[in-house]
C-alpha positions as CSV (number, residue, x, y, z in Angstrom):
1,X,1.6,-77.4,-24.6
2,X,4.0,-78.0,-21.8
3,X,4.1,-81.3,-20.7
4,X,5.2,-81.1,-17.4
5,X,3.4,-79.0,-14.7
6,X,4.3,-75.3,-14.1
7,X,4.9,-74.7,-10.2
8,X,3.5,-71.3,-9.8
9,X,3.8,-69.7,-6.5
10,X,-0.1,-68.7,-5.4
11,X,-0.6,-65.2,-6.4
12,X,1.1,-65.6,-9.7
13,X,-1.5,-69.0,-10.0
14,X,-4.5,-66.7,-9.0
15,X,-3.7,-64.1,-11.5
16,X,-3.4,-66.6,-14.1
17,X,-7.5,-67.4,-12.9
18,X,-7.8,-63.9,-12.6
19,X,-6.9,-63.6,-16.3
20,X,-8.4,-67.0,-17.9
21,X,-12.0,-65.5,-16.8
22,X,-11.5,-62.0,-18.1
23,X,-10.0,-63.6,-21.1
24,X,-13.5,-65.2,-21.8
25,X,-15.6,-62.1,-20.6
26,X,-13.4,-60.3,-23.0
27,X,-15.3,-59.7,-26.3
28,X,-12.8,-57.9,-28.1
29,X,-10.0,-60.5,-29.6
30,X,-7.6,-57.6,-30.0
31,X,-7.6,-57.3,-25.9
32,X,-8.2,-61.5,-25.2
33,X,-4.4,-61.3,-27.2
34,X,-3.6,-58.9,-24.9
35,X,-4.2,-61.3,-21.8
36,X,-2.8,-64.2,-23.1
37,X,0.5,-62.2,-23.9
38,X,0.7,-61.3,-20.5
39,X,0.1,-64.6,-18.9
40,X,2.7,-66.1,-21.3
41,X,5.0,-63.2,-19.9
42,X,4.2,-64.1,-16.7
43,X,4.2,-67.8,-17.2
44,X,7.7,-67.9,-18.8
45,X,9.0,-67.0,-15.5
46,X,8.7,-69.8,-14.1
47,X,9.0,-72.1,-16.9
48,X,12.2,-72.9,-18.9
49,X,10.8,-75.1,-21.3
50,X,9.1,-74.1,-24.9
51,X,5.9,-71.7,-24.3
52,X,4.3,-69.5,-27.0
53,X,0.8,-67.8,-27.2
54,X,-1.1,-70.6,-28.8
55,X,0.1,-72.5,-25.2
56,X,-1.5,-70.2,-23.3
57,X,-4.5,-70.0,-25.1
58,X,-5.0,-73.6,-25.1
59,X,-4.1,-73.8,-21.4
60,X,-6.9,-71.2,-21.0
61,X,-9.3,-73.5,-23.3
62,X,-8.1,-76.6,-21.6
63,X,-8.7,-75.0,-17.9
64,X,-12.6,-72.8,-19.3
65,X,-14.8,-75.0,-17.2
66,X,-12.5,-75.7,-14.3
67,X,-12.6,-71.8,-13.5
C-alpha cells in the first residue's frame, strides 16, 4: 500500500469511485480482476512509487464504506 497520498486530478478520482462500487456489485471475480487491473493502470499514472494489484484491491477494501 502506498504510503503517501496519490494526487489524482477529479475525473481520474471519480472513475476510481466509479470503479470501487462496480467492483463490489461485480459478482464475477474473473471481471472484479478486471477493474482493479484497470484502476492500477490508471493509478500508476500518477504514482511513481511501488503499486501492484493486491494495492488496489486493498485500497478498494480500505475505501468500501467510504463510497
Amino acid at each position: 500500500m502506498p504510503l503517501k497520498q496519490i494526487e489524482l486530478p477529479p475525473a481520474v478520482a471519480r472513475r476510481f469511485v466509479d470503479d470501487l462500487r462496480a467492483y463490489f456489485a461485480e459478482p464475477n471475480a474473473i471481471k472484479r480482476e478486471e477493474i482493479a487491473a484497470r484502476q492500477l493502470h490508471a493509478l500508476k499514472k500518477h504514482y511513481r512509487g511501488k503499486l501492484r494489484l493486491f494495492d488496489v484491491k486493498e485500497m478498494f477494501e480500505q475505501m468500501r464504506d467510504h463510497s
